[in-house]
C-alpha positions as CSV (number, residue, x, y, z in Angstrom):
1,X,0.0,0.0,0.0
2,X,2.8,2.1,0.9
3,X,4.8,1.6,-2.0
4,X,1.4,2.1,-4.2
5,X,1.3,5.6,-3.0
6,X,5.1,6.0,-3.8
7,X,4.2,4.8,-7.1
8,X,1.5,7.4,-7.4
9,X,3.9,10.1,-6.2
10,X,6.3,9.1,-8.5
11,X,4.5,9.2,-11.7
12,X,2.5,12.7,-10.6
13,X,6.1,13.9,-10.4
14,X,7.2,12.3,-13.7
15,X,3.7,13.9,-15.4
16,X,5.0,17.1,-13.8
17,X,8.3,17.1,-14.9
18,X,7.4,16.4,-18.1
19,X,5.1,19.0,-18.9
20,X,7.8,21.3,-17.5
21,X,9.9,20.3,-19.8
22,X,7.7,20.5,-23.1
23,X,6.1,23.7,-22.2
24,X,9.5,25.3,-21.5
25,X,11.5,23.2,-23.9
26,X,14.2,22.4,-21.6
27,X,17.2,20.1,-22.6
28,X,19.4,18.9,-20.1
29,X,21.7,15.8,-19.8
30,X,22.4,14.0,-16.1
31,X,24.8,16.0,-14.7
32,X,22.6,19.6,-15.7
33,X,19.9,17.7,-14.2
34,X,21.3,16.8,-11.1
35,X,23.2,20.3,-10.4
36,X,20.3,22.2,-11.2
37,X,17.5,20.1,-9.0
38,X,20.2,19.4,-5.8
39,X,20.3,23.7,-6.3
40,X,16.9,24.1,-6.1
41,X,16.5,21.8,-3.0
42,X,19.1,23.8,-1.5
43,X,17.2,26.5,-1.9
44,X,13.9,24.5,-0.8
45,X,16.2,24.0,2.9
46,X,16.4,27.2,2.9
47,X,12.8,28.1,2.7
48,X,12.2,25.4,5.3
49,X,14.7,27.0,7.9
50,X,12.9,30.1,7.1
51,X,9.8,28.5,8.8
52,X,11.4,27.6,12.1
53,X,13.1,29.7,14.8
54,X,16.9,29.3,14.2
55,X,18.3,32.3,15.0
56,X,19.3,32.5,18.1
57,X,19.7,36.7,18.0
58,X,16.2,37.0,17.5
59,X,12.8,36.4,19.4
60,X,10.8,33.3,18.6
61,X,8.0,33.9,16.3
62,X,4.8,31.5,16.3
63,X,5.7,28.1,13.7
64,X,3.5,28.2,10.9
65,X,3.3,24.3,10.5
66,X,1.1,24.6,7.2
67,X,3.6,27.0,5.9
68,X,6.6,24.3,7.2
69,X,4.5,21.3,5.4
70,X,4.3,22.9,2.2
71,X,8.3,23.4,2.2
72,X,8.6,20.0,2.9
73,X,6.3,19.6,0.5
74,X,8.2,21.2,-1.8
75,X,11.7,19.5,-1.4
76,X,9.8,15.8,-1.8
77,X,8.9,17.5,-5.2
78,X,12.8,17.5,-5.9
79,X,13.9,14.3,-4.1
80,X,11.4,12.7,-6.5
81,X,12.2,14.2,-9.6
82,X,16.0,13.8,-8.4
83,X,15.4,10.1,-7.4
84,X,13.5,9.5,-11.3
85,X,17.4,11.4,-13.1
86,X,19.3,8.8,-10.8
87,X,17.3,5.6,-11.8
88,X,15.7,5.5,-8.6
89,X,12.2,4.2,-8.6
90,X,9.5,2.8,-6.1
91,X,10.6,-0.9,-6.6
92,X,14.2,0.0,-5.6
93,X,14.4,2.6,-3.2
94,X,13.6,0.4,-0.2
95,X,15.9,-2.3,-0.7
96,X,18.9,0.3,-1.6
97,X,17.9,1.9,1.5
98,X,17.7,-1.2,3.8
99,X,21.1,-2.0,2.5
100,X,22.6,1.7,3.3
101,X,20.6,1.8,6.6
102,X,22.3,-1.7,7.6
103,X,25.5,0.1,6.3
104,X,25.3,3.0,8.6
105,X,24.3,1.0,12.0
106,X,27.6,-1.2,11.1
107,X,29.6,2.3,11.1
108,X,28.3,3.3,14.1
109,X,28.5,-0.3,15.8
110,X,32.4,0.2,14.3
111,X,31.4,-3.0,12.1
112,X,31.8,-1.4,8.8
113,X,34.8,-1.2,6.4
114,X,34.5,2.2,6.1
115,X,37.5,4.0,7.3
116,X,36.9,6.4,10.6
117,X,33.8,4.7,11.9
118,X,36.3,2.4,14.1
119,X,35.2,2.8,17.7
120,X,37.5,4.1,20.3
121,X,37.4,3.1,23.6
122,X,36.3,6.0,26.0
123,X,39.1,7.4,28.1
């Protein structure tokens, strides 16, 4: 069920993207693609830090959590068109993920190959 709204996501995105890319007539190969979206979901953080009360010099305002959503929002737009230029898809994202996950828990347990995830003994 899960991955059938992934699925959904995914090809809204990919109806999206492509109309985008008609209507403005926009050629780009891998690399363009990937610079360009990975700029605009900096940009996307941005707008998301914008929302919450991170500066420390300044008095808290009220969090607008619709506003917050809709960044979010907004970057999942990216990650999914990002995933689709990377060959990511639906079907493969969770497996590649478990395996990375597993990865990361072995760095931290100092299990991993990785070099400077080794555990040191506290002093």
């Amino acid at each position: 069920m899960i991955n059938d709204k992934l699925q959904e996501m995914f090809e809204m995105q990919a109806g999206l993207d492509g109309r985008i890319i008609k209507e403005r007539g926009i050629e780009k190969d891998v690399s363009e693609w990937v610079t360009g979206i990975t700029i605009a979901m900096e940009s996307e953080i941005d707008e998301i830090r914008r929302e919450v009360n991170w500066k420390w010099w300044k008095n808290p305002k009220a969090i607008d959590e619709t506003a917050l959503q809709g960044e979010v929002i907004d970057m999942w737009h990216f990650l999914l068109s990002l995933s689709r230029v990377v060959g990511l898809m639906p079907e493969t994202i969770h497996s590649i993920y478990m395996e990375k996950n597993a990865e990361n828990h072995a760095r931290q347990d100092g299990n991993s190959d990785k070099e400077g995830y080794e555990v040191k003994e506290a002093k």
